[in-house]
Residue, then its C-alpha position, 0 to 999 in steps of 0.5 A: x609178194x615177198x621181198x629178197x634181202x637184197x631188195x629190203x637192204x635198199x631199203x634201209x639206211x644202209x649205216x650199218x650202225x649196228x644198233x639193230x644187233x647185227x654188223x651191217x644192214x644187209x645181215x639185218x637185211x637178209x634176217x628181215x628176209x626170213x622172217x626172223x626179226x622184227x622191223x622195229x629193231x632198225x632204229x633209223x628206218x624212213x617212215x615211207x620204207x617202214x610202210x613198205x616194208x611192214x606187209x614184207x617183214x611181218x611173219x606169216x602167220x599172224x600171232x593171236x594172243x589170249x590172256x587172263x590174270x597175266x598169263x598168256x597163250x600165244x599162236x602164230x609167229x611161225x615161219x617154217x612148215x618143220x620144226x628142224x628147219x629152224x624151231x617153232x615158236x609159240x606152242x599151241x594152248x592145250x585148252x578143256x571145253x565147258x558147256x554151260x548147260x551143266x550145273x554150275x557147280x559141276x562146272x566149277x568142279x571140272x575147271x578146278x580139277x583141271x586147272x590144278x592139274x601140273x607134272x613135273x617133265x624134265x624140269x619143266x611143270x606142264x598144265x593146261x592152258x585154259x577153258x573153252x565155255x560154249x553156249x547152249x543158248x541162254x545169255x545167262x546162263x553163258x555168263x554164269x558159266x564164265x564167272x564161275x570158271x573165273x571164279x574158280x580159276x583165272x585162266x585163257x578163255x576161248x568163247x564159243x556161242x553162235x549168237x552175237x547177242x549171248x556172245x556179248x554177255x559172255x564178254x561182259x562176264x570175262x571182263x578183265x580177260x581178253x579171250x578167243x570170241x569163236x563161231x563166226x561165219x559167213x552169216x553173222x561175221x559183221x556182228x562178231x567182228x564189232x564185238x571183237x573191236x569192242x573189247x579189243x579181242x580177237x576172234x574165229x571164223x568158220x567156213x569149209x573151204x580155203x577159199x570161204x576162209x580166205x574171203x572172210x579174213x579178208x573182209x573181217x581184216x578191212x573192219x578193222x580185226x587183224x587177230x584172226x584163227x581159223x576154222x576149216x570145219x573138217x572133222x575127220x583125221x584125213x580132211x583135218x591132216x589135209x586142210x591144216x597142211x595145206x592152209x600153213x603152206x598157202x601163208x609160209x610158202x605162197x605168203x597168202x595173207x588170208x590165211x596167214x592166221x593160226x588154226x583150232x582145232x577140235x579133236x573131240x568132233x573127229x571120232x567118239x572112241x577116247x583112243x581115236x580122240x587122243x589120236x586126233x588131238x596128236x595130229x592136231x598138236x604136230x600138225x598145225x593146230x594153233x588152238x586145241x579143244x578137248x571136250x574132256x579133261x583125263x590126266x592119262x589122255x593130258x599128260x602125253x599131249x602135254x610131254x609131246x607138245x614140249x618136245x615139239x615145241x623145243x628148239x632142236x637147235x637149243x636142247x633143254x639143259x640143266x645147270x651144271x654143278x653137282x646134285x645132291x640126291x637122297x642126303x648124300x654123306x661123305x661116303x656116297x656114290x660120284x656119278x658124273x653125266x652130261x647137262x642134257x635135261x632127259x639125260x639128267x632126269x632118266x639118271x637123277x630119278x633112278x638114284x631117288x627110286x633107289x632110295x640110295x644116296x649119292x652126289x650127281x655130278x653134272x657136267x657141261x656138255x652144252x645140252x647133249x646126250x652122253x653119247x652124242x657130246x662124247x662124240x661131239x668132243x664135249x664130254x671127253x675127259x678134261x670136262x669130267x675132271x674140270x667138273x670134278x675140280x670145280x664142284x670140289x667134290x674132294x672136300x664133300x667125299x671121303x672116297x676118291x671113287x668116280x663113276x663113269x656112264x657106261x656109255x664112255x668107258x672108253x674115256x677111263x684110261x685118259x680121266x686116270x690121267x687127268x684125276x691121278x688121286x681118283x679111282x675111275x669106275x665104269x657105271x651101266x650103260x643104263x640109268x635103269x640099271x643104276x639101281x642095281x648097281x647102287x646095292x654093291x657100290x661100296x666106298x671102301 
């Protein structure tokens, strides 16, 4: 049962001592209530409330950590069902499934075309994850398989073999890396979960049903495993749509523990059309799926998924920002366009790339909007025309230009009379309304 702030703070050694960050303990108190902070933050907490609190304050959904060579994909951590309600936290790993009954040179072929795979996306590089290497069969031959995608690229590994004795050869290969172990189910869950305490990694379960998922985290939970990932063994979008919902709002709304734990998904197993893939593995990344498998690597199928899982995963309440400042694009001279924008990282981008394309040169003077559109952070009252010329003022664009001439987004012509007035020397000019347009634009921009 989830505890009220209120009942936390009696908990608490009600000093208000301030080391954990907030001014009293009931703010922390009420914090610990959401799940938005961790219980350790508290530097004076009694063991015994510690105890208490621990199952209360911990998110609920557990987070599973993969690893290899330093990198990381983490799952879980969640605490609402909408990312507008507050964010999501850990994106989930976009991983390419490898068989070992291929060649292993094919094998290595496959991991390193993936692996080297990275597009640049608003200021951000965007790569796969990792690799899920599943066994046909041999021992051997898993190993193989492991150590050459290892070999090739040391990335996350997830680890698919339905016998307990290849799974631990397969371990035995990763060595070094801490992987997702996947396949247990009702049958052979016992030996899985030895293998998941041995080489402290963490494992998935299958099983069809909410309540078979429930009781098998249970009892993996009392062997002693506590990073779990589900499986609901639905391989249709509907049923897929359907379970993953219904598993996240058990553990966020109902605080059900046994199926508190993220979830993988595999949308080559939902349909044999690419299109259909693409589609499934959309609904996977917006809805739910901690973990998800492609059974084919495809720059054009990757590179989407890749760009929505970014705009999922960023914090709504924190838009992606560029440093303002003024950028130089294509050598800009003395005599090269001024344009001024906001410091909304898309924003910055749509324009920055239409002046490159051009070939035109010119100065991209960036001002803070605090991560808004020009638009809305004209709306906002931060981008209004004491802005604009303070940036203008701070890059001190007088001493880089020969002109006096500023352009304005289109958008916000309506702030040309007032930055007259605050830029007396500078001649304002009112751009396109569009980034696309600014190309043409650029063609008949003359400084004289």
């Amino acid at each position: 049962m989830a505890l009220s702030g209120i009942q936390i703070y009696k908990m608490l050694p009600q000093t208000n001592c301030k080391e954990c960050g907030f001014p009293t303990c009931l703010a922390f108190a009420m914090k610990l209530a959401a799940k938005q902070v961790d219980l350790d933050l508290c530097p004076d907490v009694s063991d015994e409330s510690r105890e208490k609190l621990a199952e209360s304050s911990a998110p609920p959904v557990r987070l599973v950590t993969l690893s290899a060579n330093g990198r990381e994909v983490k799952s879980g951590n969640e605490i609402v069902l909408f990312r507008h309600e507050k964010t999501f936290f850990n994106p989930c790993g976009l991983f390419i499934r490898l068989r070992d009954d291929q060649p292993l040179d094919e094998i290595k072929a496959k991991a390193k075309e993936a692996a080297e795979y990275m597009v640049e996306y608003v200021g951000m590089e965007l790569t796969i994850d990792g690799f899920a290497i599943e066994a046909t069969g041999d021992g051997a031959a898993f190993a193989a398989a492991i150590e050459g995608v290892l070999e090739t690229a040391k990335l996350p590994l997830i680890l698919i073999a339905g016998d307990p004795a290849v799974m631990a050869q397969g371990l035995e290969a990763a060595e070094g890396t801490r992987p997702l172990i996947y396949g247990a189910t009702t049958e052979n869950w016992e030996a899985f979960a030895e293998l998941a305490k041995k080489y402290n990694a963490p494992m998935a379960i299958r099983a069809d049903t909410m309540n078979g998922l429930a009781e098998l985290t249970d009892k993996i939970k009392g062997a002693g495993v506590e990073e779990i990932v589900l499986d609901p063994v639905v391989r249709d979008l509907k049923s897929s749509l359907t379970m993953n919902t219904l598993i996240r709002r058990m553990a966020l709304k109902k605080t059900f523990r046994a199926l508190g734990f993220p979830i993988i998904s595999f949308p080559g197993e939902c349909a044999d059309d690419e299109g259909m893939v693409t589609i499934a593995a959309t609904q996977a990344i917006a809805k739910y799926g901690g973990f998800v498998v492609l059974d084919r690597f495809s720059p054009a199928t990757i590179y989407p998924l890749l760009a929505l899982r970014t705009n999922i995963y960023t914090n709504p309440q924190e838009p992606i920002q560029v440093q303002p400042g003024v950028y130089e694009i294509n050598d800009p001279k003395e005599d090269s366009p001024v344009m001024v924008t906001t410091n909304f990282s898309i924003t910055y981008f749509s324009v920055a790339n239409e002046i490159d394309g051009s070939g035109n040169p010119g100065w991209l003077l960036v001002a803070d909007a605090e991560g808004m559109s020009v638009l809305t952070a004209w709306a906002a009252g931060k981008f209004d025309a004491e802005r604009i010329a303070k940036a203008v003022k701070s890059a001190a664009m007088e001493s880089k230009v020969s002109h006096r001439k500023l352009i304005l987004p289109g958008h916000v012509s309506v702030l040309l009379g007032e930055l007259e007035e605050e830029l007396p020397d500078w001649e304002i000019l009112v751009g396109p309304r569009e980034a696309v347009d600014l190309p043409g634009y650029l063609k008949i921009w003359s400084a004289s």
